[in-house]
Steps between C-alpha positions, in 0.01 A plus 500: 500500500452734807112571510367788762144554553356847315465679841833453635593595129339831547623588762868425385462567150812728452736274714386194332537655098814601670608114602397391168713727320788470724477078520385399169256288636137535428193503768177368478218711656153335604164513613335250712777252394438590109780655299374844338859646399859417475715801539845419315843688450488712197728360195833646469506838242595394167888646437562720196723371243727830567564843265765327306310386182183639653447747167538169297271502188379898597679651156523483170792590239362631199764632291895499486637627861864519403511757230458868579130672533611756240724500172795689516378763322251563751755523780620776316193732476484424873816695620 
C-alpha cells in the first residue's frame, strides 16, 4: 500500500481522493512514520433489482375481480 505523509496529503487532497477513486488502490497517510488514516475507493452502488416485479407483494385481492362491480339490474338504472 502507497502511504504519503499528512502534509503532502493536504496539500493534494483532491488529486489524491481523485487517484484513489480512479485506480482502486488505497493510500496510506502518516505522521512521523505512524499511520493515522487509510483513504480507500468507495464500494460500488448496490444495483436495483429493476421495475419488473418491483410492486411484488404491494397488493392485496380481496374479493372476486372477474365478475362485474354491479348486477345487471344496476346497469340498467345507470343509463
Amino acid at each position: 500500500m502507497e502511504e504519503i505523509a499528512i502534509s503532502k496529503f493536504k496539500a493534494t487532497c483532491l488529486a489524491v481522493l481523485k487517484r484513489v477513486r480512479r485506480t482502486g488502490q488505497p493510500i496510506r497517510v502518516t505522521r512521523f512514520g505512524e499511520p493515522v488514516a487509510e483513504i480507500v475507493p468507495p464500494s460500488p452502488p448496490a444495483r436495483p433489482e429493476g421495475w419488473l416485479g418491483c410492486m411484488r407483494g404491494t397488493a392485496e385481492i380481496e374479493e372476486d375481480i372477474v365478475s362485474p362491480v354491479l348486477e345487471p339490474e344496476e346497469w340498467e338504472a345507470l343509463r
